[in-house]
C-alpha positions in Angstrom: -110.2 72.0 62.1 -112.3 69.5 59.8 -115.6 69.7 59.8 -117.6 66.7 58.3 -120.6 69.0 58.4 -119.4 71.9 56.6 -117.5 69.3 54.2 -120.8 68.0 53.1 -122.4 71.3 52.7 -119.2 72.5 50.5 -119.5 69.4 48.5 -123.0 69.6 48.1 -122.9 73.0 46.7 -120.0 72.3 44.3 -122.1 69.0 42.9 -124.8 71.3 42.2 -122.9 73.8 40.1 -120.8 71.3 38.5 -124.1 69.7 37.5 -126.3 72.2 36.6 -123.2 73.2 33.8 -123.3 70.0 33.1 -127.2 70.3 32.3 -126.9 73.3 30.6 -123.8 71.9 28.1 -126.5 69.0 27.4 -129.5 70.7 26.7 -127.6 73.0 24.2 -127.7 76.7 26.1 -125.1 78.7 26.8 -122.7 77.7 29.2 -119.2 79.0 31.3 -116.1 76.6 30.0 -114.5 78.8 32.9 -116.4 78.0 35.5 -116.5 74.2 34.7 -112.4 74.2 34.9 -112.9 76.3 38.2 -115.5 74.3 39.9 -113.7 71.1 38.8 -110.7 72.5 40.6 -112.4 73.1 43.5 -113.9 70.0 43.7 -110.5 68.2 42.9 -109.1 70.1 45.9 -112.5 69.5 48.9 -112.4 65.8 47.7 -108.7 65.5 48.6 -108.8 67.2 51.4 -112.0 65.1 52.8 -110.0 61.5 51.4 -107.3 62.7 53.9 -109.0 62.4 56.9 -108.1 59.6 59.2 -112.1 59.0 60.6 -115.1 60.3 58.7 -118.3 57.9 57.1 -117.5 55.2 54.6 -120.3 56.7 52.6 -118.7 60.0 52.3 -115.1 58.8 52.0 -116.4 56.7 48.4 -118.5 60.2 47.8 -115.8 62.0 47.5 -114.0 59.4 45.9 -116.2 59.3 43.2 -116.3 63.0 42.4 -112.2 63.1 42.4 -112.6 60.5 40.0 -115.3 62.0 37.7 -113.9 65.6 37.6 -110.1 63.9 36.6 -111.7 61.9 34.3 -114.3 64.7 32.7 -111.6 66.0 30.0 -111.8 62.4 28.1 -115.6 62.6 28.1 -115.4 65.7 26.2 -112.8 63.8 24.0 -115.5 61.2 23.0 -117.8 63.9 21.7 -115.0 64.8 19.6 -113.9 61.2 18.3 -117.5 60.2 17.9 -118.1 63.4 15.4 -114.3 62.2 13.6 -115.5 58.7 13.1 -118.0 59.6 9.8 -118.3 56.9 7.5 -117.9 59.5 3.8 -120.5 60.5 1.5 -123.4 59.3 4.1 -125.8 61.5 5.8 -128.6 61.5 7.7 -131.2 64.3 8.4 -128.3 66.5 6.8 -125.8 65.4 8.7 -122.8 63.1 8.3 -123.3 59.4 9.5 -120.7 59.7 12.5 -121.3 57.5 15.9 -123.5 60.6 17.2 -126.0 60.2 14.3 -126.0 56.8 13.9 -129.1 55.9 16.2 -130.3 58.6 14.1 -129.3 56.7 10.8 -130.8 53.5 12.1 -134.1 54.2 13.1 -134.6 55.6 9.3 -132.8 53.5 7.2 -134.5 51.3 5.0 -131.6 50.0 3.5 -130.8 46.7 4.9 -126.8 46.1 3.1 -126.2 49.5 3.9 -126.9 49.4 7.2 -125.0 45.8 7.6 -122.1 48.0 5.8 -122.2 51.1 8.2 -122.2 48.5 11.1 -118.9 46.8 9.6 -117.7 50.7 9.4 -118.1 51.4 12.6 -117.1 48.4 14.4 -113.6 48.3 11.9 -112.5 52.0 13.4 -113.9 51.0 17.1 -110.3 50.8 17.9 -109.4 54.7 17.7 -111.7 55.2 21.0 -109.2 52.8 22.6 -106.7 55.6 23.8 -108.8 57.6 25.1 -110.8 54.6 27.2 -107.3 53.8 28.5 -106.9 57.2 29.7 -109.9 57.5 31.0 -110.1 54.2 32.8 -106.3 54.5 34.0 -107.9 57.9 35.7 -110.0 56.2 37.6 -107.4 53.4 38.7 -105.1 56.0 39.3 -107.2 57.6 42.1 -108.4 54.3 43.5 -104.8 53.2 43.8 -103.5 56.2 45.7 -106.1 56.0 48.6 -105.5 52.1 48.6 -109.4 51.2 46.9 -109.7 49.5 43.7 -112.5 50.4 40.8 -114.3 46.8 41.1 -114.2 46.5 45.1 -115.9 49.9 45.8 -118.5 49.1 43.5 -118.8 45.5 44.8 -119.4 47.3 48.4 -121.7 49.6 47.1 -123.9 47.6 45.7 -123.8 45.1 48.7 -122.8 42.0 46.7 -119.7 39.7 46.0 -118.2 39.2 42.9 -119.2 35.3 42.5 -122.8 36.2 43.5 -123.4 39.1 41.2 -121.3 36.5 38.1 -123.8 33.9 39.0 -126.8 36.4 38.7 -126.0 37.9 35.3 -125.3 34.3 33.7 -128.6 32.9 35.0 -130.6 36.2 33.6 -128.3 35.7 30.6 -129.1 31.9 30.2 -132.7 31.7 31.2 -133.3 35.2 28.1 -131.6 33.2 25.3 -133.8 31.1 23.9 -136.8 33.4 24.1 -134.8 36.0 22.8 -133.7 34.4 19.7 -137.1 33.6 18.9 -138.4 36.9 19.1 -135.6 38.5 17.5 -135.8 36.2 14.0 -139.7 36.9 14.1 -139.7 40.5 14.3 -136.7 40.6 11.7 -138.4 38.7 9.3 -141.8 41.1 9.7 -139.3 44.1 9.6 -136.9 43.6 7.0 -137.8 40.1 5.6 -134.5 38.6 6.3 -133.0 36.5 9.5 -131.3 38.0 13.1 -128.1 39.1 12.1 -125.2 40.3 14.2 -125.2 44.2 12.7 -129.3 43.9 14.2 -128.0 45.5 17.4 -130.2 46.3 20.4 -130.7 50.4 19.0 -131.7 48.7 15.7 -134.3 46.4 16.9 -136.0 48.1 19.7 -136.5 51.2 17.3 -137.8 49.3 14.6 -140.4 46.8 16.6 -141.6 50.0 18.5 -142.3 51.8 15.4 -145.6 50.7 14.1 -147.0 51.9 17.4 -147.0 55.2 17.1 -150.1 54.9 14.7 -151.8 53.9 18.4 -150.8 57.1 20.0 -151.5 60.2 17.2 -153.9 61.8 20.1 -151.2 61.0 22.7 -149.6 64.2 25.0 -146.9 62.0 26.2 -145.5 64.3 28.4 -149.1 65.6 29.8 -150.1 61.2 30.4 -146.9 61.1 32.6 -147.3 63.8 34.5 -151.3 62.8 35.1 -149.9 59.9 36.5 -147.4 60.8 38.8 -149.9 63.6 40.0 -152.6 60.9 40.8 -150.0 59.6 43.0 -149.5 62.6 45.2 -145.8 63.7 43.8 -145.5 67.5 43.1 -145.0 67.3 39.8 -145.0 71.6 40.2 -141.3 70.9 41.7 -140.0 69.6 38.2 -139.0 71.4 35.4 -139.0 70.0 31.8 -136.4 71.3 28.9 -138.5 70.1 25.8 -137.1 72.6 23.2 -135.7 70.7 20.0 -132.1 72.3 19.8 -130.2 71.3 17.3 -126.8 70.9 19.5 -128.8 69.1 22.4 -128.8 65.7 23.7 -131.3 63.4 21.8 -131.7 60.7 24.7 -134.1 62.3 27.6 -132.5 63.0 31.1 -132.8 63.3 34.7 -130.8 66.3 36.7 -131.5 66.1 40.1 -129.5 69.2 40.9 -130.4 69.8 44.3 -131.8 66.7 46.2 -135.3 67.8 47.0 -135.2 71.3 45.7 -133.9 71.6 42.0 -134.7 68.4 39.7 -134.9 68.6 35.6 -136.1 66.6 33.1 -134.7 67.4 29.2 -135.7 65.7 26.3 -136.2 66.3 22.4 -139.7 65.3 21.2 -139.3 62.3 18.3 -142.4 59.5 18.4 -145.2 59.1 20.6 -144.2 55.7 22.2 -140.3 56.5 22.5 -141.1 59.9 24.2 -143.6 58.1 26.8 -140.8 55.5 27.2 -138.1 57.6 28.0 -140.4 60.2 30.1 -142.0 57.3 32.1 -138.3 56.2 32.9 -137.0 59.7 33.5 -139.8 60.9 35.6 -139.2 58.0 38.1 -135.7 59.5 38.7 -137.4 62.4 39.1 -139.7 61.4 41.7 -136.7 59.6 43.8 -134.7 63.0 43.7 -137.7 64.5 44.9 -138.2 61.8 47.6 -135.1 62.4 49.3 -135.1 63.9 52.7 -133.0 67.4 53.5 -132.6 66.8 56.8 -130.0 63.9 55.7 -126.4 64.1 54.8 -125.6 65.2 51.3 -123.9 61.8 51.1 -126.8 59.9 51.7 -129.1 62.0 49.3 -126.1 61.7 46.3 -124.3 58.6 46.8 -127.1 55.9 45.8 -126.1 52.6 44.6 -126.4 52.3 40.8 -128.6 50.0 41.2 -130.5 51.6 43.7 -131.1 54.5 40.8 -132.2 52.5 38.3 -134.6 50.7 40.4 -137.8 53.5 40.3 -137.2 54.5 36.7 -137.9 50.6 35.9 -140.9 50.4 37.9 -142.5 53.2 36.0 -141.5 51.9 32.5 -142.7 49.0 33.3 -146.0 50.1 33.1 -146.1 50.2 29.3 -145.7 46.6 29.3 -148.8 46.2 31.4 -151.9 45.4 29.2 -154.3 46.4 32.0 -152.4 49.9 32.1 -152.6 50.3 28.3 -156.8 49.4 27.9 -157.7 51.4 31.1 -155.4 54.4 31.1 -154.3 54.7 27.9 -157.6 53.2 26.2 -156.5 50.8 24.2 -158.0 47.9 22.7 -157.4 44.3 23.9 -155.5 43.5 20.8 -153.3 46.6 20.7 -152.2 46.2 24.0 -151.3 42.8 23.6 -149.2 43.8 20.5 -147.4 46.5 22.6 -146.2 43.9 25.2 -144.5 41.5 22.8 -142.9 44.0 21.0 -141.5 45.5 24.8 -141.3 42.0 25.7 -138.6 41.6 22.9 -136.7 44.7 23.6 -136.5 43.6 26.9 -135.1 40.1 26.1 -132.5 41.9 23.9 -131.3 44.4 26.9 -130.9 41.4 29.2 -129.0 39.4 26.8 -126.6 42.4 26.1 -126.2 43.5 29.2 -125.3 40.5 30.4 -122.1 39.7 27.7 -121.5 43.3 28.4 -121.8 43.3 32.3 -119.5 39.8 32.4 -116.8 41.6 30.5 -116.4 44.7 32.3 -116.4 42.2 35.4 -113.6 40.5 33.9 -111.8 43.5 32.8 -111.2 44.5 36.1 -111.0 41.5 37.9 -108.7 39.9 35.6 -107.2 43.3 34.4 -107.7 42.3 31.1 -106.3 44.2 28.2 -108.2 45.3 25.5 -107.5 43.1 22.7 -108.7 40.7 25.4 -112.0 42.4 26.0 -112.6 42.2 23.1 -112.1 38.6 22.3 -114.3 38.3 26.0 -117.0 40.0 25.0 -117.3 38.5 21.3 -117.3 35.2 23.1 -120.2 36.1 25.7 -122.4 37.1 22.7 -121.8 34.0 21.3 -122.6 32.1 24.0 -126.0 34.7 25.4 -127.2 35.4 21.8 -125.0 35.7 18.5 -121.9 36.2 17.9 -121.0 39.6 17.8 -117.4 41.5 16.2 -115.6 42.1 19.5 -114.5 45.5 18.8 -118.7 46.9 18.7 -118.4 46.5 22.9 -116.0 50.1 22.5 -119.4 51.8 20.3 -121.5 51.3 23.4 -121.2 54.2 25.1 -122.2 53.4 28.4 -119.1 50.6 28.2 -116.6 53.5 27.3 -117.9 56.1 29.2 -118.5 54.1 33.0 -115.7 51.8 34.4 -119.0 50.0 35.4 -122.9 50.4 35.2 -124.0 47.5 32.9 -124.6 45.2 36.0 -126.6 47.9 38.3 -128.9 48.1 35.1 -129.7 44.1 35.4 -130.2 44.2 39.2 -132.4 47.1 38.9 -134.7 45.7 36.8 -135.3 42.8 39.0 -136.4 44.7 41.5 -138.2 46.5 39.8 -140.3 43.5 38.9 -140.3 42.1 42.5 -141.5 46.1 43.7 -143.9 45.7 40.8 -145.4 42.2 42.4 -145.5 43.9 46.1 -147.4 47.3 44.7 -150.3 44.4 42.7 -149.8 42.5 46.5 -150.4 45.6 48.3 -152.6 47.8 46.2 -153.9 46.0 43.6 -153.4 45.5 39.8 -154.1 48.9 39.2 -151.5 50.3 41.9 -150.7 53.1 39.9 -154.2 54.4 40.4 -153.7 53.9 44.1 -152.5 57.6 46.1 -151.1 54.8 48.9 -148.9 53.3 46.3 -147.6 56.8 45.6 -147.1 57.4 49.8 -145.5 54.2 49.7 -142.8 54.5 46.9 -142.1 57.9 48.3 -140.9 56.9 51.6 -138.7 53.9 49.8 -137.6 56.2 47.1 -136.7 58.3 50.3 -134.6 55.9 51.9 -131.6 56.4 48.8 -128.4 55.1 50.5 -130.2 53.4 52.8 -132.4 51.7 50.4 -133.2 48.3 52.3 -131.2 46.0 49.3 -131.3 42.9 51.8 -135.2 43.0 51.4 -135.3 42.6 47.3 -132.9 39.8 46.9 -131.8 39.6 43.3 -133.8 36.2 42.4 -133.1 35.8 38.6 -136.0 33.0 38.5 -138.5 36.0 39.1 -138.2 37.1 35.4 -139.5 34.0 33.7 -142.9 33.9 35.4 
């Protein structure tokens, strides 16, 4: 007989394997192939068995859903690595290494070759078009599944993140429309003091927000970024004792910093490779706040509820806590700064900030489209060069494909926009609540906790996504 109970505690304790491999593949250590293929199977197998069922919770059905179509669709991640090593542009390296579409972030926070890098950008985007079988594949994998248990990709993710299509289109245009102007402002200023020439399309959003971040690090030489985050979220109440941070530089291991909340309370893990002072407190800020919702969640509920979060929902902490380096009263009295400094670190963040909303939003209207309008992928990429056009500049169409979040998720791009405004109206209620210096405030840390807590049940209906909110 089925048991949604023991379902949920089988599923729960494949997740947790198949993640924790997952973890160890990422941080570079030693890891089973085996026993990946095994749990996969395994997982294939409960999810497919629990999709069966006639009568169990919504939330459990698009759980197992989701893992079905994750483990089917894990073999063409492993393919990207590949392709991404194959597409080298010859005789270029960086730090030893051939310029391939893993180094290149590497390549373009160090170049100081300005026609180069326009060339290697031209590279790139002209062989975009080999990832295109294995996207297909990948996204065919995940219609595939949706088909046979009569979902679709774009509806499930629609009902998940408890909006309809025309509202969430209307939101990302507005954010889209009301960043443009400012953006392009900010973007030909900081060119010009960076490389003395005009915004160009090869400038993309990796360029930029390496390049105006840069000069800060000069601010932060006495800076233990990962010791100032930690201070913070301990001042909060969080046990901070309860994560675990990866912070050996392997050579084979993932340069961005992650989040692996293994088991949600008991088993959460931070990894990251030390590389500047402001990016590591960036990314550890941002990390730690998925830390502290994994550690939030409550045991007593259903595995479902703890794993299955709304994107968006996700996102939403890890916001609120980066946000805090674009507060100048956070950088003078905890960090120490002076007036003028501070100021200097929030336009430069202000900029990167108007980039990400004007790329995410050609990039969250096209994957929209692509799945509404089962668009093929000539014509996503004739979409998506048209949206940068019209948010920011226009953009070769085939560069969407290099973006690996776009290749990699069927969709994500939009969670990341609503997120953000929540963060900002969370952000308003915290100052509201308890004060301009919140994060100072133990009470603000008891009070994030028990949202943070809330995970599928986060209360959406009472942050309304209110696009107006970012221009004050």
């Amino acid at each position: 007989m089925f048991s949604v109970d023991e379902a949920g505690r089988q599923l729960e304790e494949l997740y947790a394997t198949a993640l924790e491999l997952v973890f160890m593949q990422s941080v570079g250590l030693p890891y089973d192939q085996a026993k990946i293929v095994k749990t996969a199977v395994a997982l294939n197998n409960l999810c497919e068995k629990i999709l069966e069922q006639p009568t169990i919770p919504r939330l459990l059905r698009l759980s197992a859903l989701n893992w079905l179509s994750r483990t089917i669709a894990y073999p063409y991640l492993l393919q990207f690595t590949q392709e991404y090593r194959n597409i080298a542009v010859p005789l270029l390296e960086v730090n030893g290494d051939s310029v391939n579409l893993l180094t290149w972030r590497n390549y373009r926070v160090q170049t100081e070759n300005w026609a180069e890098q326009r060339m290697v950008f031209d590279f790139f985007v002209e062989h975009a078009p080999k990832l295109i079988p294995t996207t297909k594949q990948h996204f065919s994998s995940y219609q595939e599944i949706h088909s046979r248990y009569n979902e679709t990709v774009l509806d499930t993710y629609l009902e998940h993140e408890q909006i309809s299509y025309p509202d969430l289109v209307g939101f990302i245009t507005k954010v889209g429309e009301n960043a443009r102007k400012p953006f392009l402002q900010a973007a030909e200023h900081y060119c010009q003091k960076i490389k003395g020439e005009s915004f160009a399309y090869w400038d993309d959003f990796i360029f930029l927000a390496h390049r105006t971040l840069k000069p800060l690090n000069a601010h932060f030489k006495e800076l233990d970024p990962l010791a100032q985050v930690i201070k913070i979220f301990k001042h909060l109440g969080f046990p901070m004792e309860e994560i675990k941070v990866d912070s050996e530089n392997r050579s084979n291991k993932a340069i961005l910093p992650s989040c692996f909340s293994i088991r949600l309370p008991g088993d959460t893990r931070i990894a990251y490779r030390p590389s500047s002072k402001v990016g590591d407190l960036d990314g550890l800020l941002h990390e730690f706040g998925h830390g502290i919702h994994g550690l939030s969640s409550d045991p007593d509920d259903p595995f479902w509820k703890r794993e299955h979060v709304p994107m968006s929902v996700l996102e939403t902490f890890s916001f609120l806590f980066e946000g805090l380096l674009k507060d100048e009263l956070f950088l003078t009295k905890q960090l120490k700064l002076e007036p003028v400094i501070a100021q200097d670190i929030v336009e430069r963040l202000r900029a990167n900030n108007l980039y990400f909303r004007v790329f995410l939003a050609a990039n969250s209207l096209m994957k929209l489209a692509f799945w509404k309008e089962g668009l093929s992928f000539d014509q996503a990429s004739q979409r998506w060069q048209e949206l940068t056009r019209r948010f920011y500049i226009e953009v070769p169409g085939d560069y969407w494909l290099l973006y690996p979040i776009n290749v990699q998720f069927t969709l994500y791009n939009p969670s990341y926009l609503m997120a953000y405004v929540r963060s900002v109206q969370l952000r308003h209620l915290l100052v509201d609540e308890f004060g301009e210096t919140w994060w100072e405030e133990p009470r603000a840390g008891t009070y994030i906790a028990e949202l943070a807590a809330t995970r599928a049940e986060f209360p959406i209906k009472e942050f309304p996504l209110d696009p107006d909110i970012l221009l004050k």
